[in-house]
C-alpha positions in Angstrom: 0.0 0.0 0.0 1.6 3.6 -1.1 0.7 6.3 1.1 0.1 9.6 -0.3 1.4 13.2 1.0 0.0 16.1 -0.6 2.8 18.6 -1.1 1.4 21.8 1.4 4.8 23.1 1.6 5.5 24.0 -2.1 6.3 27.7 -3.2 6.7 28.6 -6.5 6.4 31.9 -8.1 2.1 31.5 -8.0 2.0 30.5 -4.2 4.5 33.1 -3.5 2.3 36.1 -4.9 -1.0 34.5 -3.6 0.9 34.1 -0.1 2.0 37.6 -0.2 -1.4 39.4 -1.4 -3.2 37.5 0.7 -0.8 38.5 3.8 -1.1 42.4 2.9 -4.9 42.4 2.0 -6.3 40.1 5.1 -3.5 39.5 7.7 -6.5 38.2 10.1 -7.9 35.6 7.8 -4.5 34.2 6.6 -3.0 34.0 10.2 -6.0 32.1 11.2 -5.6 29.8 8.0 -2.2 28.8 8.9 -2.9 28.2 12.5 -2.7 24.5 11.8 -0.3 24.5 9.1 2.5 21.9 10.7 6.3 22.4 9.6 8.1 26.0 8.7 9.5 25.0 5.1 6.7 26.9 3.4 7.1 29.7 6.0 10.9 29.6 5.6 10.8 29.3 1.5 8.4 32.3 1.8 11.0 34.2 3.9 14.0 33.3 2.0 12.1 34.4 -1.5 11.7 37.8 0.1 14.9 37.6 1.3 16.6 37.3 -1.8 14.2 40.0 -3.7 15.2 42.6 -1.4 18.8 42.0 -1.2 19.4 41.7 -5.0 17.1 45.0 -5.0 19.3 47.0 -2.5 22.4 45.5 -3.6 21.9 47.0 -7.1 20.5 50.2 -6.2 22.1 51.0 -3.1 25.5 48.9 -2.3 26.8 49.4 -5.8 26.6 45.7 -6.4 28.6 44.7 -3.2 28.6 41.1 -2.5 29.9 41.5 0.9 26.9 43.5 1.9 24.5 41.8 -0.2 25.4 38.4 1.8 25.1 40.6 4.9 21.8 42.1 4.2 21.2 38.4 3.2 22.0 36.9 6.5 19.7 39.6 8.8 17.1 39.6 6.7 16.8 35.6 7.8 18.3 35.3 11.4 16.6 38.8 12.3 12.6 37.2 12.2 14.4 33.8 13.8 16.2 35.9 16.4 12.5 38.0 17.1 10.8 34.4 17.0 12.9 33.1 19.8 12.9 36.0 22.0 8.9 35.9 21.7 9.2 31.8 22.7 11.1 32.9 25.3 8.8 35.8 26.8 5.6 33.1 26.4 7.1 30.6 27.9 8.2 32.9 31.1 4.5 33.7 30.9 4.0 30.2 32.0 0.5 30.0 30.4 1.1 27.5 28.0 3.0 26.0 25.8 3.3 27.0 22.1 5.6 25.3 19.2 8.4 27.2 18.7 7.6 26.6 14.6 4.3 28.2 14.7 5.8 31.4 16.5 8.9 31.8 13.6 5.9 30.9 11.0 4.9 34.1 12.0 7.4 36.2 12.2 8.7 34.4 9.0 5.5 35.6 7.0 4.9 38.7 8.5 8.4 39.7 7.6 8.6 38.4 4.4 5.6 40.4 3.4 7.2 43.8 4.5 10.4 42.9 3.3 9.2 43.4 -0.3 8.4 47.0 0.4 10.9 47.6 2.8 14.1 48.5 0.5 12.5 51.7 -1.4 14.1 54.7 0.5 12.4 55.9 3.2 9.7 53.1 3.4 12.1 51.3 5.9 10.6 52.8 9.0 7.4 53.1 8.3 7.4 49.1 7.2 8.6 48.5 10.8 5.5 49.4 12.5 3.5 47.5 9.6 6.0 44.5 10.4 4.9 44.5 14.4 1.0 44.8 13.2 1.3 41.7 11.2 3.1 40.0 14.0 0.7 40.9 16.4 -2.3 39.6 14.3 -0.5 36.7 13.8 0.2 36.1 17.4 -3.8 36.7 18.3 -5.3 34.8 14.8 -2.8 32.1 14.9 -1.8 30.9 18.3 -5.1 32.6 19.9 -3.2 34.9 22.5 -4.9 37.8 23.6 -5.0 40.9 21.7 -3.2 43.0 24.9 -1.2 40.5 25.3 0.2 39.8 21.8 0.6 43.3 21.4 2.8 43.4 25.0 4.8 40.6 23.9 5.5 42.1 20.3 6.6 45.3 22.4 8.7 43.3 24.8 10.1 41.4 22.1 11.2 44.6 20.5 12.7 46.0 23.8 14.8 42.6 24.2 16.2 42.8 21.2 17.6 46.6 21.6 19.0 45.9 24.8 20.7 42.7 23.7 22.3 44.7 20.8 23.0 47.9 23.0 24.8 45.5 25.4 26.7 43.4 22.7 27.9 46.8 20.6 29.9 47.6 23.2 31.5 44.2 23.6 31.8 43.9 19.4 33.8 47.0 19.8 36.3 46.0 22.2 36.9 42.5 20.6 37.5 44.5 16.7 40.5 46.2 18.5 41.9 43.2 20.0 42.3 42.0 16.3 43.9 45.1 15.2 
C-alpha cells in the first residue's frame, strides 16, 4: 500500500504572490488559515524568496553591487525574524500559560516579515514598514496561536525591547573585541 502526502509546503512563483497578497490584503484571515499549518518549510521558502528580492534589489540600487553586503543584508534579513521568533518563545514561555511550538511562532514572524520585506528596500519606506511588520506579527500572534490581543501586542513590544538591549549591550562588547584583532 503507497501512502500519499500532498505537497502543502510548495512555493513557486504563483504560491509566493498569492501568499504575499493574501498576507497584505487580510492578515486576520491568513493567520487564522495557517494556525494549523505543521512544519516551517513553506514559512521559511516564503521568507527566503523575500529575502533574496530585497537584497538583490538593494544591492543594485544601493550597495553598488557589493557582494559583501549583499550576503550581509542576506543573512539579517533571515536570522533577524528567527532571532525575534525566539525571543517571543522565550517571553511566552516565562509567561507560563502554555506552551506553544516554537515553529508556529517563527511561521509568523517568517511571514509577516517576508511580506514587509518586499516594500521595505524603497528609500524611506524602511521605517514606516517597521511598525507595519509589528502589526502583522501581532495579528499573527492573536489569529494564529489565539493569544490575547493585549497581550500579543505586550509581547510584540517586549520582544522589540529585548532585542535593543541585547544589541546595546553586545555593541559595546563587538567593539572592544574589533580592536583586539587590530
Amino acid at each position: 500500500m503507497e501512502a500519499t502526502r500532498s505537497n502543502d509546503s510548495r512555493m513557486g512563483i504563483r504560491e509566493y504572490f498569492d501568499t504575499l497578497m493574501e498576507i497584505m490584503r487580510t492578515p486576520a484571515r491568513y493567520f487564522e488559515k495557517i494556525s494549523q499549518e505543521t512544519g516551517s518549510r513553506k514559512a521559511l521558502l516564503f521568507l527566503m524568496i523575500s529575502s533574496l528580492f530585497y537584497c538583490s534589489v538593494s544591492m543594485a540600487y544601493f550597495f553598488e553591487n557589493s557582494l559583501a553586503m549583499g550576503l550581509v543584508m542576506m543573512a539579517n534579513a533571515i536570522i533577524m525574524p528567527a532571532f525575534g521568533a525566539v525571543i517571543t518563545f522565550i517571553l511566552v514561555a516565562m509567561t507560563g500559560q502554555e506552551r506553544l511550538p516554537f515553529g508556529r511562532i517563527f511561521n509568523i514572524y517568517a511571514y509577516a516579515s517576508g511580506a514587509v520585506m518586499v516594500i521595505s528596500w524603497i528609500p524611506g519606506l524602511a521605517f514606516v514598514m517597521e511598525p507595519v511588520r509589528a502589526v502583522l506579527i501581532g495579528v499573527g500572534l492573536h489569529k494564529s496561536l489565539g493569544i490575547g490581543k493585549v497581550r500579543s501586542g505586550l509581547l510584540v513590544i517586549l520582544t522589540a525591547v529585548v532585542i535593543l538591549l541585547f544589541f546595546w549591550t553586545a555593541a559595546p562588547l563587538i567593539v572592544e573585541i574589533s580592536h583586539l584583532f587590530r
